[in-house]
N, C-alpha and C positions, 0 to 999 in steps of 0.2 A: 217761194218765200224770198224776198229781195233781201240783200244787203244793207247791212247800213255800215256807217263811218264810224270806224270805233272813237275816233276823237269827237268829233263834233252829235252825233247819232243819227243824224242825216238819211233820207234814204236815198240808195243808191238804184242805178236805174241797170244795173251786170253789166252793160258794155263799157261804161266808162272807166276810164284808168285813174281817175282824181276824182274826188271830193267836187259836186257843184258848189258848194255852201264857202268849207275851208281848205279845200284845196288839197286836203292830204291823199296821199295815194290810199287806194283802194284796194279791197284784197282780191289777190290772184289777179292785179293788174302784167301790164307787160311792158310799162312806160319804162320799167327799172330797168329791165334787162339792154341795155345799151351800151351798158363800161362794168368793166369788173368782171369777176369770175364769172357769173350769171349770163354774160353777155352772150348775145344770137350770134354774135362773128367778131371774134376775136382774132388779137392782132396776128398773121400768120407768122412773124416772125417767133411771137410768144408760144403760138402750139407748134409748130413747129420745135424748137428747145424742148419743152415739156415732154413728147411723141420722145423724142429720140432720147433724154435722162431714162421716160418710162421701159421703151425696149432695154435702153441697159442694164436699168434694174434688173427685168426679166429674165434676160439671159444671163446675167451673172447667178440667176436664182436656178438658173438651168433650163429655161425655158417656160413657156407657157402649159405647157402638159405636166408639168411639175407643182404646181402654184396650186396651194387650197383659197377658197372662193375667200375665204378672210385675207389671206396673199396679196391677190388680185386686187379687192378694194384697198389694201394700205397702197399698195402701185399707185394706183389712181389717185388716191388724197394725194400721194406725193408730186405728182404730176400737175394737181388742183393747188397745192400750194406755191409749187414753182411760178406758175401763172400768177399768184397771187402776190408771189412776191417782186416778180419783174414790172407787176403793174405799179 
């Protein structure tokens, strides 16, 4: 079953990242992931900062063998927002 374009209802052909018709991105595209959180490769200097806030966290938490799986993902958002915010 093909896609279509939720704006326009277009049908979409799965490989394309855009709308032929209006141009809107398309779902489970990957044009987006370029800048911003989402992005394939982000700036090193940004995970970089992030990596080393998130280890502190952790060990101030006592370590990684300490941390319940709900622990661990708040690190992470924290980490996600940091990049979020330096962008």
């Amino acid at each position: 079953m093909a896609d279509q374009c939720k704006r326009c209802g277009a049908t979409l052909d799965g490989v394309a990242d855009r709308c032929p018709t209006c141009k809107s991105f398309a779902p489970r595209n990957q044009a987006a992931r370029t800048v911003g959180l989402r992005a394939v490769h982000q700036p090193a200097e940004l995970r970089m900062t992030a990596d080393e806030l998130m280890a502190g966290i952790v060990s101030d938490l006592g370590g990684d063998s300490e941390l319940s799986t709900l622990e661990r993902s708040y690190v992470r958002k924290i980490g996600d927002l940091e990049i979020t915010l330096r962008l």
